[in-house]
C-alpha positions in Angstrom: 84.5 105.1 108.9 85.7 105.6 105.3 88.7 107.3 106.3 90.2 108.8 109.7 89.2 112.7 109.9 91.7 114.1 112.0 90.8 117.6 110.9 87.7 118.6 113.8 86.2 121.2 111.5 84.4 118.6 109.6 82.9 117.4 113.3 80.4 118.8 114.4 77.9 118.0 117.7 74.8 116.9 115.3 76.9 114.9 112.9 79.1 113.3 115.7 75.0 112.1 117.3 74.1 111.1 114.4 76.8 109.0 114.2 76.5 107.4 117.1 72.8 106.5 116.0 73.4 104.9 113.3 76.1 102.6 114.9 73.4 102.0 117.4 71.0 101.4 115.0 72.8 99.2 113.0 73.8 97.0 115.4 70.3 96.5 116.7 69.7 95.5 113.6 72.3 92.6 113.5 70.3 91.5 116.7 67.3 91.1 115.1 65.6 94.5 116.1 64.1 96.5 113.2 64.0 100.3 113.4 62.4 101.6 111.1 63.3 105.6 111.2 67.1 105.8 110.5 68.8 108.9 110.8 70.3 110.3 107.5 74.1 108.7 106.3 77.1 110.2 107.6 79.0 109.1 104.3 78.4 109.5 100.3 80.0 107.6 97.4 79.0 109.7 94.5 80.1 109.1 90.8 80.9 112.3 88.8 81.5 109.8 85.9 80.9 106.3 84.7 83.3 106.6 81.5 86.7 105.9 82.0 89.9 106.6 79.8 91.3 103.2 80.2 90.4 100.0 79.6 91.0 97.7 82.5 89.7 93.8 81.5 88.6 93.6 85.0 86.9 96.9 85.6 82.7 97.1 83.8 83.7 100.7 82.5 86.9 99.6 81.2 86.4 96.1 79.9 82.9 98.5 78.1 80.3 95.9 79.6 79.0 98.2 82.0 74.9 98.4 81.4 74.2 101.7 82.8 73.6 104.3 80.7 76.8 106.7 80.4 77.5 110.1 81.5 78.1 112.9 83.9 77.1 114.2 86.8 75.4 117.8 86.9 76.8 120.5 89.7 73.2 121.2 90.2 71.9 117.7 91.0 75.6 117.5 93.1 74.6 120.6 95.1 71.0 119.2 95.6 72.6 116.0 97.2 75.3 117.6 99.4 72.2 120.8 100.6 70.1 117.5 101.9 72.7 115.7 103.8 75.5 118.4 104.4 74.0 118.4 108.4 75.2 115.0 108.5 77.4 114.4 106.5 81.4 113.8 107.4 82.7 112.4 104.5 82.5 112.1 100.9 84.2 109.6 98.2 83.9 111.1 94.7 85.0 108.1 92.7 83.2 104.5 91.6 82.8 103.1 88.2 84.8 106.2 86.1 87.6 108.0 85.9 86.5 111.0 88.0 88.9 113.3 86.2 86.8 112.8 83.2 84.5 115.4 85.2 85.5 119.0 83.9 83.2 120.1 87.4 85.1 117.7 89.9 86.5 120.6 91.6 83.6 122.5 91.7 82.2 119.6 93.9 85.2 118.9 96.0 85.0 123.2 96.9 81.6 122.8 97.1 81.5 120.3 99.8 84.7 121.6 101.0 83.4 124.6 101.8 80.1 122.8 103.5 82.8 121.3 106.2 82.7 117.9 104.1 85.7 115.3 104.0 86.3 114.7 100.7 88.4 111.8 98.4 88.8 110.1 94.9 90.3 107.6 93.1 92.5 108.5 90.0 94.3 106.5 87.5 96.2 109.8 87.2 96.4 110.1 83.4 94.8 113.7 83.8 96.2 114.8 87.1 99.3 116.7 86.1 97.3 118.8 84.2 94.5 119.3 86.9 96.5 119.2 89.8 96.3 123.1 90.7 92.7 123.1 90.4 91.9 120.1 92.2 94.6 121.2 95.1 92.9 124.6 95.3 89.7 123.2 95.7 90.7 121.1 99.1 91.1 118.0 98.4 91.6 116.2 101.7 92.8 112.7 100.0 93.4 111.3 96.8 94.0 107.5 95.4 96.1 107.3 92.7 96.2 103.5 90.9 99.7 102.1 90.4 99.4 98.2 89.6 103.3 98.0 88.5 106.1 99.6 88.6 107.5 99.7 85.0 105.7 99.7 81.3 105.5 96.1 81.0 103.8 95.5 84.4 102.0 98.2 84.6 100.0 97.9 80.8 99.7 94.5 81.4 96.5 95.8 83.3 96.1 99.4 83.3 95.7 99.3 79.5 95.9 102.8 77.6 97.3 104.2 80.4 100.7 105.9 80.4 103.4 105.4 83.5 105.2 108.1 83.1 102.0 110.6 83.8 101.8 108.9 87.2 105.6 109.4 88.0 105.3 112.8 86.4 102.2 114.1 88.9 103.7 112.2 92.0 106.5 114.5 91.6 105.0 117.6 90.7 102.4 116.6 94.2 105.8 116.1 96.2 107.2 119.3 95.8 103.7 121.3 95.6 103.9 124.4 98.1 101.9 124.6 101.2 98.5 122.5 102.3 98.4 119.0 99.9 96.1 116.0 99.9 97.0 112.8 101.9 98.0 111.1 99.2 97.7 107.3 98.8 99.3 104.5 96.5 96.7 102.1 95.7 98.9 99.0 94.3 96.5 95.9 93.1 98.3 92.5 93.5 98.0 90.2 90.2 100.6 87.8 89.3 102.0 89.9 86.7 103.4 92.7 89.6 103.7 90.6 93.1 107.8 90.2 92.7 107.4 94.3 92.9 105.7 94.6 96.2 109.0 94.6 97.7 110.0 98.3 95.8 107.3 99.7 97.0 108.6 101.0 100.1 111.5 102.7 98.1 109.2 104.5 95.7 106.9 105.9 98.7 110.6 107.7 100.5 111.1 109.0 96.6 107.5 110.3 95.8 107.0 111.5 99.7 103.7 109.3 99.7 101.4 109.0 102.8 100.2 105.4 102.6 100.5 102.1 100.2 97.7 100.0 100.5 98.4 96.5 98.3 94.8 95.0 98.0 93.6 92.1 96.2 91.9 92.4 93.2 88.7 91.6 92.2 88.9 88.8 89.1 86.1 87.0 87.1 87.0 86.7 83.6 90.9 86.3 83.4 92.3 83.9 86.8 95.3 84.5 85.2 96.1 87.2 86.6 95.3 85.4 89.9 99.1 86.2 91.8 100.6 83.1 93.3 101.0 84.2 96.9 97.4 83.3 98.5 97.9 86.1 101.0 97.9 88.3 98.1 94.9 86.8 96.5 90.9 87.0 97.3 90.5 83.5 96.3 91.6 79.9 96.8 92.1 77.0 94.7 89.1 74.2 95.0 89.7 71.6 92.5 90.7 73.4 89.8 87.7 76.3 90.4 89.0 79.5 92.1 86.6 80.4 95.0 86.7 83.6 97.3 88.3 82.6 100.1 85.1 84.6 102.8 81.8 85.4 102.5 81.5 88.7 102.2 79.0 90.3 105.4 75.6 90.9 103.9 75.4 94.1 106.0 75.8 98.1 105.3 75.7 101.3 108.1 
């Protein structure tokens, strides 16, 4: 699953069937067998916005070379999506391509499917949390993602470019000390060779901030490889005569 949902009020008998369906279905389907009535998803990714206020090289929306057209999401069209799957649906991820943020309804939806019994996260570059963080606490929030690829100004611009480090520090403590029910809250840290010698801090800064999780990941990377990190375990791809190649086919498969 997207995330583990310890919390049974988003379970429910239906949703935990239909679950079990569609991991029945989908591995007959690796087997060959086609079936061609699937039950409806038990997760959403849904983009409030495709605009972002940064401008990440690596990132369509922030390097401006994403195609799509631009905009927001309506809280009518939202509510039309969560009303048709809200039977079976356990969880929701409210971030992809944009700054979700950006949305001035974002905790409309989060209350919205909230209140529909709904597990709901997103993915910030936290420029505009400190600002938004009663709103988006009172709406019930189960998890949020907040993006720090460096621990200092230098490090952290080299990528997250327009961005300010001191907003991130500055919401992480105003979320540590918030009073009563808070979001998980996560540290996403993206490896590049410009932050790996700062991996080792980041146990230090998750006992300061009172963070749940760090998850270091790899990063995606097809215009610059120099930002390629020089610890392989830390990098999606491998060197092949001077050509970088991803080191495993992804699985051509989806539940």
């Amino acid at each position: 699953m997207t995330s583990r949902i310890s919390d049974i009020k988003y379970l429910s008998i239906k949703k935990i069937l239909n679950l079990l369906e569609l991991n029945i279905l989908y591995f007959l389907k690796k087997v060959g067998i086609n079936i061609s009535n699937a039950p409806l998803p038990y997760s959403l990714t849904i983009e409030p916005t495709n605009i972002c206020n940064l401008h990440c090289p690596e990132c369509p929306s922030g390097a401006g070379i994403l195609t799509r057209p631009k905009g927001y999401m309506d809280i009518g069209l939202f509510k039309k999506i969560i009303n048709e799957n809200m039977k079976n649906l356990i969880s929701l991820i409210l971030h992809f391509q944009g700054e979700p943020l950006l949305n001035d309804k974002i905790a409309e939806f989060i209350s919205y499917a909230n209140k529909n019994r709904i597990y709901t996260m997103f993915s910030t570059n936290a420029q505009l949390l400190e600002q938004n963080i009663d709103k988006i606490i009172g709406s019930g929030l189960d998890k949020i993602i907040i993006s720090l690829d460096g621990l200092s100004p230098k490090t952290y611009n080299e990528y997250r470019q327009g961005a300010d480090i001191n907003k991130v520090f500055d919401a992480l403590e105003i979320l540590k000390k918030y009073p009563g029910k808070k979001p998980i809250i996560e540290l996403q840290f993206l490896v590049f060779k410009h932050n790996e010698h700062e991996i080792s801090l980041l146990k230090e800064l998750k006992r300061k901030y009172k963070v749940d999780r760090i998850a270091i990941k790899s990063a995606q990377i097809t215009v610059n490889k120099n930002l390629i990190p020089n610890n392989p375990k830390y990098s999606r791809y491998s060197k092949n005569d001077e050509q970088f190649v991803i080191k495993s086919k992804q699985k051509n498969s989806c539940y």
